[in-house]
C-alpha positions in Angstrom: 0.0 0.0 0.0 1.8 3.2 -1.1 -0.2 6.6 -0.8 0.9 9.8 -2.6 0.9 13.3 -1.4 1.6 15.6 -4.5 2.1 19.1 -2.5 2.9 22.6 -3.1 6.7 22.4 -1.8 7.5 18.5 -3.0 6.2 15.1 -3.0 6.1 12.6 -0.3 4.8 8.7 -0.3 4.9 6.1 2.6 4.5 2.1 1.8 2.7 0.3 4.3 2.0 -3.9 4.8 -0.3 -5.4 6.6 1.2 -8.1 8.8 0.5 -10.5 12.1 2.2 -7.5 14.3 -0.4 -4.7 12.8 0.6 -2.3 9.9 4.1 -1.5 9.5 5.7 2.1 7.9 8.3 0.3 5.4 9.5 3.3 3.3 9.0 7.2 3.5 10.4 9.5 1.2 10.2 13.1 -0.3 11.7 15.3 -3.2 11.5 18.8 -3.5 9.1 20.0 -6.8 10.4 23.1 -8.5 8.6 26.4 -7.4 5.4 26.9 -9.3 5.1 23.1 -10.8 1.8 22.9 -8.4 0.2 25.8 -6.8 -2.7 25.8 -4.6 -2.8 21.9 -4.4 -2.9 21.9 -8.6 -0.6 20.2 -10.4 0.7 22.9 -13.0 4.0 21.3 -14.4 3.1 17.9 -15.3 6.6 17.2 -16.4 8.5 18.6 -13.5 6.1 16.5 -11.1 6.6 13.6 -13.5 10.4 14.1 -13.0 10.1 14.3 -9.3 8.3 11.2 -8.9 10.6 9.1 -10.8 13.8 10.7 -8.4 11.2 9.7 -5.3 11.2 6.1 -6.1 14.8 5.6 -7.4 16.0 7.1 -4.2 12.8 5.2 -1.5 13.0 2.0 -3.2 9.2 1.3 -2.7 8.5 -2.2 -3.7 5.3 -1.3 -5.7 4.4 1.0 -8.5 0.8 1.0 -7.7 -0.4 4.2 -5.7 -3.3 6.0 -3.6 -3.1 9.8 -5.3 -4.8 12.7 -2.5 -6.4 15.8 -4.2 -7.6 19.0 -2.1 -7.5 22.5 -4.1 -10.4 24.8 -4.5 -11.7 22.8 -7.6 -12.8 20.2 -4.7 -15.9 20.9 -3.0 -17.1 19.5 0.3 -20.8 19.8 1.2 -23.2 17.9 3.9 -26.4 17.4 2.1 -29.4 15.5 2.6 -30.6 12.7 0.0 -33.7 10.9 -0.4 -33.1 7.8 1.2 -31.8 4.9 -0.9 -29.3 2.0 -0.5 -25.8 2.8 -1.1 -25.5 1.4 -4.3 -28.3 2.6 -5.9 -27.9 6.4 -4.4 -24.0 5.6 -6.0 -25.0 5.3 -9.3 -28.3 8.6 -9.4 -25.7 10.8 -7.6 -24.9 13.0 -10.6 -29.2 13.7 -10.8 -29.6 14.3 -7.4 -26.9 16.9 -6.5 -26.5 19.2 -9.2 -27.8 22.1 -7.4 -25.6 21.7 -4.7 -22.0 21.9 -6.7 -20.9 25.2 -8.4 -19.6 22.8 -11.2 -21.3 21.3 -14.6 -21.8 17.5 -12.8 -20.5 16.4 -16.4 -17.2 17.6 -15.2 -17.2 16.7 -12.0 -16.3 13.5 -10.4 -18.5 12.6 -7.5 -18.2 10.2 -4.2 -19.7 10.8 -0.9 -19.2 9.6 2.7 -22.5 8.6 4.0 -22.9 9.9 8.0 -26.4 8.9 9.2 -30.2 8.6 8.4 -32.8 10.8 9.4 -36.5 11.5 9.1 -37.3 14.8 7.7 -40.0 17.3 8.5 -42.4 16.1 5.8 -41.8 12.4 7.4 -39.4 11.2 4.4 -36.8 8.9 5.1 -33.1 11.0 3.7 -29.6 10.4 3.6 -27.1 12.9 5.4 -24.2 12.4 3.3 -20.4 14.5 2.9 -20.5 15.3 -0.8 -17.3 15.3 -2.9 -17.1 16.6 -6.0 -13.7 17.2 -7.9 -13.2 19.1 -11.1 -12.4 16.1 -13.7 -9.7 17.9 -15.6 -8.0 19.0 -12.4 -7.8 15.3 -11.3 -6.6 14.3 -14.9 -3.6 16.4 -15.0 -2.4 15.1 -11.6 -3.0 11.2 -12.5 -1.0 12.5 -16.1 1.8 13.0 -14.0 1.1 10.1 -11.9 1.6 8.2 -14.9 3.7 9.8 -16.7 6.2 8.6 -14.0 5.7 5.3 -14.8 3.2 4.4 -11.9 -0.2 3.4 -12.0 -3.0 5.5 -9.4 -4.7 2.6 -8.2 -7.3 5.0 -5.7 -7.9 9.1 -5.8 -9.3 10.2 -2.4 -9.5 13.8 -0.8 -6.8 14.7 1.6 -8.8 15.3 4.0 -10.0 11.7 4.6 -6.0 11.0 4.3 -5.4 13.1 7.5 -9.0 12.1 9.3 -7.1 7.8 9.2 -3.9 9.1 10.0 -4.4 11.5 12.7 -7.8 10.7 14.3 -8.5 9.6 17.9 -11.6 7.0 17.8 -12.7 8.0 21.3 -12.9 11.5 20.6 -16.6 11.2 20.0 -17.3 10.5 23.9 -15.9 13.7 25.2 -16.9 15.8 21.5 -16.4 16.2 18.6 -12.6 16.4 17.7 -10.9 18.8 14.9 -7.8 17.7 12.7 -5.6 20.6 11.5 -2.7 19.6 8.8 -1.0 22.8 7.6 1.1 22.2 4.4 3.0 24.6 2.1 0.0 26.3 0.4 -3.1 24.1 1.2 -4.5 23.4 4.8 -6.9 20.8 5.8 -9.8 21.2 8.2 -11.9 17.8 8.9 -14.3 18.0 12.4 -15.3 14.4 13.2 -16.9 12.8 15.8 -15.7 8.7 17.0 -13.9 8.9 13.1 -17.0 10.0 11.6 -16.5 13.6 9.5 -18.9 15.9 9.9 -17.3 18.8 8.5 -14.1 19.7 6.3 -12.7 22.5 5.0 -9.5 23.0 2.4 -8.2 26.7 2.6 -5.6 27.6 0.1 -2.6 29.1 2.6 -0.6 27.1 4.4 3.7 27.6 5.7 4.8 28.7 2.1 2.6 31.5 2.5 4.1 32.6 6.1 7.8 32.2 4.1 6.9 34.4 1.4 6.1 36.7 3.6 9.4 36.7 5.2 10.9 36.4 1.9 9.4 39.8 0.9 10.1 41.7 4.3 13.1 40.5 4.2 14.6 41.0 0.9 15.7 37.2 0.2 15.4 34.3 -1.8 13.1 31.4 -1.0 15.3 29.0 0.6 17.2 31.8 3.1 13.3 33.1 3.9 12.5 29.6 5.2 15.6 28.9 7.4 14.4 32.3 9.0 10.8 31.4 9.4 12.3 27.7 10.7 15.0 29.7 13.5 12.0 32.3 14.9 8.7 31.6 16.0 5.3 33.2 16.5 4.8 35.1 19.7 2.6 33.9 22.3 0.9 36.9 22.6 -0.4 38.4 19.4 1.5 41.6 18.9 4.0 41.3 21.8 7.3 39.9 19.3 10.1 42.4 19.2 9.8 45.0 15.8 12.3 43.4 13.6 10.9 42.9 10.2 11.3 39.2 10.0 9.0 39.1 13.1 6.6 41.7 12.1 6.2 39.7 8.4 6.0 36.2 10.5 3.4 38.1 13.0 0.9 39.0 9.9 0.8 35.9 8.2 1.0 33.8 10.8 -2.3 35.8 12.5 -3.9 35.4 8.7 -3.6 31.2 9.1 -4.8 31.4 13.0 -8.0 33.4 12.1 -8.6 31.6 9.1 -8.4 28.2 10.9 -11.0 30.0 13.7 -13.3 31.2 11.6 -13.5 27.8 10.3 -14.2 25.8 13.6 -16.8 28.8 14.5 -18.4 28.5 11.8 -18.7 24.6 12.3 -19.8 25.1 16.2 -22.6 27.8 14.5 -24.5 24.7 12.5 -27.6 23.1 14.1 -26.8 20.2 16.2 -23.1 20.6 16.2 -21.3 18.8 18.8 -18.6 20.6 21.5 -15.6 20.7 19.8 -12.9 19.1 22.4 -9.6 19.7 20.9 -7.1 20.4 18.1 -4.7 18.2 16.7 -2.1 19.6 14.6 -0.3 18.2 11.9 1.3 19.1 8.5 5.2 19.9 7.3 3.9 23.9 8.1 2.6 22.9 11.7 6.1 23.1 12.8 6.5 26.8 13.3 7.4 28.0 16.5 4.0 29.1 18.9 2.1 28.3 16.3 0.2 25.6 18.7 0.3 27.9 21.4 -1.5 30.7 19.1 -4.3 28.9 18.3 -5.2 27.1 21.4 -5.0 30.9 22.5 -7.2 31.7 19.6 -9.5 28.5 19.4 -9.7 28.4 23.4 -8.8 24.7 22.8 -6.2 22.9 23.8 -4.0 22.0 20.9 -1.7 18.6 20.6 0.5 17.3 18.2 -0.9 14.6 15.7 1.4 11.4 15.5 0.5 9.4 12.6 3.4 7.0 13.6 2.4 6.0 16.7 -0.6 3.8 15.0 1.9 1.9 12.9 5.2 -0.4 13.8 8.0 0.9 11.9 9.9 -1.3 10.1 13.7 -0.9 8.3 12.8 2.4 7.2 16.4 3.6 7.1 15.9 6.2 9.0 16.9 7.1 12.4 14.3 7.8 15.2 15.0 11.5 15.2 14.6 11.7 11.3 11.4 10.1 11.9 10.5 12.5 14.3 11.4 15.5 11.8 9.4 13.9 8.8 6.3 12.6 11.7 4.1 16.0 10.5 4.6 15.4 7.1 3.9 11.4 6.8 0.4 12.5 8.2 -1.4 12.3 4.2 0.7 10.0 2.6 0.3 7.2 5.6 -3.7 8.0 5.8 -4.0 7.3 1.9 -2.3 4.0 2.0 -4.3 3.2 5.2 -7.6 4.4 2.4 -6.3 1.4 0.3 -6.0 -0.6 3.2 -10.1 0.0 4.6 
């Protein structure tokens, strides 16, 4: 089981096998995709990706060509709707009839899949459906399984990231104390699922993520890419909104790091506003940009939640990986989507 996480700043996949002694993490690796070759979770340079993948698996070694491809950009929309009842099956194959009017895309260019969440009785007394719709933009998905294959490998599953971080990263109790909200920051796309016992109940993909905070820098600052993100990794967000020193690096890491906090708020107020929604418990963070400095700290302040660390590894036994255990803590955040995708192909 390999799952693939095409991202903004590079491309990561983790191989899992399922065994006697559980699942075990066999291979991880990652290779850094030329700036601009995807933006906003699009794939934009099929070649360049193409290029990177093939460097990924000379250098992991993964024993299998066969993959589990995430998408989550702002041609992927996530909506709870109510269906009229039907069984699974059937509702599978009159989905594109039934939800036209609730996707800002032609359905003929959409591909469609939802994650069925409970039945209910409506007011009239009809027997419905509450469903998470997905719908993807076709020719979006396309260019990214071009690339795929292009490589020479063969997408065996496309899910949403989301779902990818909601296996890796969820707590299955979480539904006795509330509900529970997963947060994975990467370079330009961030994740919101709420779930409740593993159930979603509400997800959100906003298009800013830790490239965003390093541009930022980058611009204040005066420099390149690369000397903008060994600043951002050496400082970190004050505790206190508005109490870092005034040097410009600061000031630029203060603003857009403020931007993703209140973005990531608005998002769980909004989900706390709907009818019925449950108490949301905690935060757990994950995601290559989750690593900044007080970033926790700033939006438990924020959230008035506490906020954890996610730790994808610590379902999984690790196996001859080849590398150390404090490598494995450094690359823990960003194994988060890859891991959950194979675990997709896994369920």
């Amino acid at each position: 089981m390999v799952g693939l996480d095409i991202g903004t700043s590079g491309v990561r996949a983790a191989e899992l096998t399922l065994g006697k002694r559980g699942i075990t993490l066999e291979r991880f690796g990652q290779v850094a995709l030329p700036e601009g070759a995807v933006r906003g979770g699009e794939v934009v340079d099929v070649d360049a990706v193409a290029e990177a993948l093939k460097q990924l698996w000379a250098q992991a070694k993964f024993s299998s060509k066969k993959v589990a491809v995430g998408v989550a950009n702002q041609r992927v929309v996530v909506r709870q709707v109510d269906l009229p009842w039907l069984p699974v099956a059937e509702l599978r194959k009159s989905l594109a009839f039934q939800v036209q009017d609730y996707i800002p895309m032609p359905v003929e260019q959409a591909i469609l899949d939802f994650h069925p969440l409970e039945e209910l009785t409506s007011d009239s007394g009809t027997r419905v459906l509450r469903v998470l719709l997905v719908a993807a933009a076709r020719e979006m998905v396309s260019t990214s399984l071009e690339a795929v294959t292009r490589a020479g490998l063969t997408p065996s599953m496309v899910d949403l990231t989301s779902f990818a971080v909601l296996r890796a990263t969820a707590h299955a109790d979480s539904g006795l104390g509330g509900a529970e909200a997963l947060v994975d920051v990467g370079a330009g796309v961030t994740n919101i699922v709420v779930h409740q016992g593993g159930v979603p109940r509400f997800v959100r993909i906003l298009l800013m993520g830790g490239e965003d905070i390093t541009d930022a820098v980058a611009e204040r600052m005066g420099v390149g890419g690369s000397e903008a993100e060994a600043i951002k990794q050496s400082s970190a967000l004050a505790v206190v909104a508005g109490a870092g020193e005034a040097h410009p690096a600061a000031r630029a890491l203060e603003t857009s790091g403020s931007a993703l906090i209140e973005e990531v708020r608005g998002s769980l107020d909004y989900f706390a506003a709907q009818s019925g929604a449950s108490r949301i418990s905690r935060v757990v963070l994950s995601g290559g940009g989750s690593r900044l400095g007080g970033l926790a700290e700033r939006l438990s302040a924020a959230t008035r939640l506490p906020v954890v660390a996610g730790h994808p590894l610590s379902l999984l036994q690790v196996g001859k990986t080849g590398l150390t255990d404090e490598q494995l803590s450094y690359v823990e955040p960003m194994v988060t989507v890859p891991v959950g995708l194979a675990l997709g192909v896994a369920s």
